[in-house]
C-alpha positions as CSV (number, residue, x, y, z in Angstrom):
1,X,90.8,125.7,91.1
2,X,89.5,125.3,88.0
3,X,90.0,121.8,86.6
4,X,89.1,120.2,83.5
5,X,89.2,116.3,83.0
6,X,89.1,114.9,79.7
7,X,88.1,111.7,78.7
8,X,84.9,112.3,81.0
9,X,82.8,109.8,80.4
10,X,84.8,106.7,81.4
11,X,85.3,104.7,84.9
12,X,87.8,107.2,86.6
13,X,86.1,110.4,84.7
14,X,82.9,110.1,86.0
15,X,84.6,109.4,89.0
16,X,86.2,112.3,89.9
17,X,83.2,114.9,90.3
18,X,83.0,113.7,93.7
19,X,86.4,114.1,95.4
20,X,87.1,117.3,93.4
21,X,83.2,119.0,94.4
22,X,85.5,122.0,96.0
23,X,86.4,123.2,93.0
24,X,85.4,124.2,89.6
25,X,85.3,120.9,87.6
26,X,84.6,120.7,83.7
27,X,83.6,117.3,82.6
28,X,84.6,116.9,78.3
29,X,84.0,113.5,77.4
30,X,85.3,112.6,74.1
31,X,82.4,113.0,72.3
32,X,82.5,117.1,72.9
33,X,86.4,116.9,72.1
34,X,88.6,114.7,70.1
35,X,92.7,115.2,72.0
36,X,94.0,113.8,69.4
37,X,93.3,117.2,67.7
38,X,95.6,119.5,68.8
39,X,93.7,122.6,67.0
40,X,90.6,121.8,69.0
41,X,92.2,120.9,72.3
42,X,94.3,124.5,72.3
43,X,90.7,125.9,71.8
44,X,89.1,124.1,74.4
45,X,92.0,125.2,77.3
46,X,91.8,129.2,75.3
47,X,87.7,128.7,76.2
48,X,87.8,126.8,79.5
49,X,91.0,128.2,81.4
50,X,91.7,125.6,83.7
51,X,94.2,126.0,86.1
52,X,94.9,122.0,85.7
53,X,93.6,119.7,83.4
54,X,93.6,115.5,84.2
55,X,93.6,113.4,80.9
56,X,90.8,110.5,82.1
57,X,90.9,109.7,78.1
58,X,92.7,106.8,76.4
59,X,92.0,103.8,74.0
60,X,92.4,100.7,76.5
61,X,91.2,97.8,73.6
62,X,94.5,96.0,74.6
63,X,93.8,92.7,72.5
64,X,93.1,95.2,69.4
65,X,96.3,97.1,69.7
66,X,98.3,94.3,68.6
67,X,96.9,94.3,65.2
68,X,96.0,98.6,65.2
69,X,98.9,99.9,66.7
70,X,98.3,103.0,65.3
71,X,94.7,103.7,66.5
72,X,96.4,102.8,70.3
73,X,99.3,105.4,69.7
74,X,96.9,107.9,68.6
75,X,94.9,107.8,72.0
76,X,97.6,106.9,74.3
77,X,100.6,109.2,73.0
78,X,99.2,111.9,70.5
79,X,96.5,112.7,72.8
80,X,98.5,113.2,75.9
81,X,101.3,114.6,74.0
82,X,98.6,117.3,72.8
83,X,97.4,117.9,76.2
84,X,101.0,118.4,77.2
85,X,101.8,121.1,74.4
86,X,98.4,123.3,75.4
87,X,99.0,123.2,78.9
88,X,102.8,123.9,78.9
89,X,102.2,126.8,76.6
90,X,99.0,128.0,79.4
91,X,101.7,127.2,82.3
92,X,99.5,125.0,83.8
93,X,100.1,121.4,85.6
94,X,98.6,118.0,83.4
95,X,97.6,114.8,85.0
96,X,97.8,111.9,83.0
97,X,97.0,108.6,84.1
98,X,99.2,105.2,82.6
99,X,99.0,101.8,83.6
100,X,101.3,98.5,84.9
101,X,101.2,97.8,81.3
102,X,104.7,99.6,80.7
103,X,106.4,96.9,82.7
104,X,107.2,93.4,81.4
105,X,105.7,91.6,84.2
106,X,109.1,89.5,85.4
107,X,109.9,91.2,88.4
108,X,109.5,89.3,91.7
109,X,108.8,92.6,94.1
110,X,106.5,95.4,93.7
111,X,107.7,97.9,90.7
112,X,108.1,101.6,92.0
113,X,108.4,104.4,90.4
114,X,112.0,104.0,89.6
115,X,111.9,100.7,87.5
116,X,112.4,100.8,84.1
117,X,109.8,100.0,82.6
118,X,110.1,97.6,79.4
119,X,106.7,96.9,77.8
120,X,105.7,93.4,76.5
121,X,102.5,94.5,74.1
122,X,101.8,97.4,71.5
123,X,99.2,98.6,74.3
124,X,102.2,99.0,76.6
125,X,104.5,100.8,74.1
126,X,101.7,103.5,73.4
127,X,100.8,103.8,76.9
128,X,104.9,104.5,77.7
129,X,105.3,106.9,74.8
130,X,102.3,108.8,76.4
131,X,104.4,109.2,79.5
132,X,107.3,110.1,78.1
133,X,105.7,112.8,76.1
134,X,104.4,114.2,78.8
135,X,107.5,114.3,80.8
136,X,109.0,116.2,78.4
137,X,106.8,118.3,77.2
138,X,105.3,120.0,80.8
139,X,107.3,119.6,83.5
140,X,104.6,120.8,85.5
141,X,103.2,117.0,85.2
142,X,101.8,114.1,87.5
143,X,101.9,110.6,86.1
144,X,100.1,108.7,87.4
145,X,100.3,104.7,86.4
146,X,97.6,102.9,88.0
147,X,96.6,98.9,87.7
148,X,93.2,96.9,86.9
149,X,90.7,99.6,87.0
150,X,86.6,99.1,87.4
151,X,83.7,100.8,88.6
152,X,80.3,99.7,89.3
153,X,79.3,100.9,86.3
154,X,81.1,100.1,82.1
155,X,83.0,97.0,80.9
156,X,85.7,96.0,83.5
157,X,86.7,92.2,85.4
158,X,84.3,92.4,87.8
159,X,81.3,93.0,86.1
160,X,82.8,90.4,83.4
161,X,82.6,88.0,86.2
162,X,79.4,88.8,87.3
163,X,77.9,88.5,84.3
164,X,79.1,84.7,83.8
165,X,77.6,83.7,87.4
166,X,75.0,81.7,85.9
167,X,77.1,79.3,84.3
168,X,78.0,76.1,86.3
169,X,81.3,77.1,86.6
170,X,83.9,80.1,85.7
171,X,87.3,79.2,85.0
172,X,89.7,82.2,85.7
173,X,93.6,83.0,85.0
174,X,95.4,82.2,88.3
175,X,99.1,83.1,86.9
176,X,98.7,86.7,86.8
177,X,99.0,89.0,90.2
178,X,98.3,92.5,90.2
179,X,96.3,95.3,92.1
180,X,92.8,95.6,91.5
181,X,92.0,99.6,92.0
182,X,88.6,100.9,92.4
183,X,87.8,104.1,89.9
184,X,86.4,106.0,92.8
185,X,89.6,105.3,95.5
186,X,91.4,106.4,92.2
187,X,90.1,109.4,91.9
188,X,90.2,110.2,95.8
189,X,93.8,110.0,95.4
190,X,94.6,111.7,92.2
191,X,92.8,114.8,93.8
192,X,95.1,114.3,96.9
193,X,97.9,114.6,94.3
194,X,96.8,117.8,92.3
195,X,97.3,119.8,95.8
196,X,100.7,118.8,96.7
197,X,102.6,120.6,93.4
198,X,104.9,118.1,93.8
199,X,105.1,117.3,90.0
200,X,106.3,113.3,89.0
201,X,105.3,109.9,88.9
202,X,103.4,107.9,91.0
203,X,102.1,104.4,91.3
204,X,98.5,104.8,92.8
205,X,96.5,101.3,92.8
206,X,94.6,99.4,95.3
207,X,96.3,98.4,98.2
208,X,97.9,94.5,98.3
209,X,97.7,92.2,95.5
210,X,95.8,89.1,94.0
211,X,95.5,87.3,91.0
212,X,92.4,87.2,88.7
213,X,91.5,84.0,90.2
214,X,91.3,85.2,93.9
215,X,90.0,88.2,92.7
216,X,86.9,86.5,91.5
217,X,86.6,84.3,94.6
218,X,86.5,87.2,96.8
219,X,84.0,88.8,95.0
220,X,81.4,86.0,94.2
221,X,82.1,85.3,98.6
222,X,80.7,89.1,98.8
223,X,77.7,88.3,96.2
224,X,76.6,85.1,97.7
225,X,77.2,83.5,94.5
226,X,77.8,80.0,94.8
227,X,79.1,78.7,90.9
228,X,83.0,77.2,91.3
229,X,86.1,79.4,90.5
230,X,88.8,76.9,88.4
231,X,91.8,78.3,88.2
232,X,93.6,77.8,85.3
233,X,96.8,79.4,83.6
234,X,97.5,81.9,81.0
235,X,98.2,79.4,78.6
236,X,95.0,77.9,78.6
237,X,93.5,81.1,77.4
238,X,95.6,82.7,74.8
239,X,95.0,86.4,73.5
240,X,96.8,88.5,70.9
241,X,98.3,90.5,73.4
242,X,100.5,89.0,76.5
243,X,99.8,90.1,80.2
244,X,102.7,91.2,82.9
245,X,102.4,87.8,85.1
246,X,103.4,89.9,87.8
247,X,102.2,93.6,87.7
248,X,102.4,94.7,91.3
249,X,102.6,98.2,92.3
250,X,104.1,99.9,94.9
251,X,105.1,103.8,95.8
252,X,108.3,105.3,97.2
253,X,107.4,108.2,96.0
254,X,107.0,111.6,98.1
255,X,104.2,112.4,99.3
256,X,103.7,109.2,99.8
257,X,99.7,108.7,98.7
258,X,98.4,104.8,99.5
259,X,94.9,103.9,98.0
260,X,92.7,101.3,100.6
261,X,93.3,97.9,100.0
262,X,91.8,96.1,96.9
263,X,89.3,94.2,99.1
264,X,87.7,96.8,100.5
265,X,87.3,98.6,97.0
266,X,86.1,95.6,96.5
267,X,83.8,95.4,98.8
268,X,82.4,99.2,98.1
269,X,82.1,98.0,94.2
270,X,79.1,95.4,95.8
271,X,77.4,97.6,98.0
272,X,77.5,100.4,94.9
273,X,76.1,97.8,92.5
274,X,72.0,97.8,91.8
């Protein structure tokens, strides 16, 4: 197949050469094109043919979205909703990749595929109208929502974390419980997905669930850092936009596709690291 993947240059972009190195991959990061312009992206697909195309691209500033809403929409729906209108009018599938930010974060259980999502931030709200443009724009579509990405490499938790080892002790948000997903068990499964042709939605995030605070924990335990982990709550350190408290997710989705377990992407993010 030939695939392109857009938004290239980011923690599941760069990601993906590996698991799709059978087929004919184009990389675009944003720099060599803008999605939210739909002239250019219908010139990219005329130049490039792909027979599928995964959108890796999206603004993800989720604090700044509260107070530039419109920047947010413009990567998260216009961009995908551009993406869907070239590829429905090539007849090929898209990929686009959303986030447990379209659910409010009440739930008590694991959110599937089938809960209705109800977004809590303007980060959320632009990341749902991406969905839903997709959806009904291309039906030949996977959406895939995914949860607390990193990679050894960028700005993510984890390297946050790291960074603040040397101080004499890291206070970390122990109210919020989601599924920390490695970028390159991502992409693994997203190139599961683009061979099945069975077109929907799908939760793919690492395995299990933890909050920020155990996150941490496990990770300065697999670093042989020894500076204290506080935890504290979500109230002690306000931000402009609020969290889901409980972002869990699950599939029941067919094929069924389950990513490893958070700590042994985890434990892959450490041995990757310099």
């Amino acid at each position: 197949m030939r695939i392109v993947v857009t938004g290239a240059a980011g923690q599941l972009g760069r990601s993906l050469r590996a698991p799709l190195a059978a087929h004919e991959v184009t990389l675009v990061p944003r720099a060599d094109l803008d999605v939210t312009d739909l002239a250019a992206v219908r010139a990219a697909l005329a130049s490039l043919r792909p027979d599928v195309v995964i959108n890796a691209a999206a603004y993800n500033r989720v604090d700044d979205a509260e107070a530039d809403a419109t920047d947010a929409y413009r990567g998260n729906a216009l961009a995908p909703r551009n993406l869907a209108l070239a590829t429905a009018e090539r007849g090929v599938p898209v990929v686009h990749v959303s986030t447990d930010y379209v659910f409010d974060g009440s739930g008590t259980r694991p959110y599937h595929e089938y809960d209705a999502p109800n977004p809590q931030s303007a980060y959320g709200r632009s990341k749902l109208a991406g969905e839903l443009a997709v959806r009904e724009i291309n039906a030949r579509h996977y959406v895939v929502r995914t949860a607390w990405v990193y990679h050894e490499q960028g700005a993510n938790f984890p390297r946050t974390m790291l960074s603040l080892a040397s101080r004499p002790e890291v206070r970390v948000v122990d109210d919020q419980r989601g599924c920390p997903t490695y970028a390159p068990h991502l992409a693994q499964a997203i190139a599961r997905l683009i061979e099945t042709g069975a077109f929907g939605t799908y939760h793919l995030a690492g395995a299990g669930s933890v909050t920020w605070y155990g996150l941490t924990r496990t990770l300065f335990a697999l670093r042989g850092i020894a500076t204290p982990v506080v935890p504290v709550t979500t109230d002690e350190f306000p931000r402009p936009a609020p969290r889901p408290r409980y972002s869990v997710l699950t599939s029941i989705q067919e094929p069924r596709i389950v990513l490893p377990a958070w700590e042994q992407g985890l434990e892959e993010f450490c041995r990757a690291l310099p």
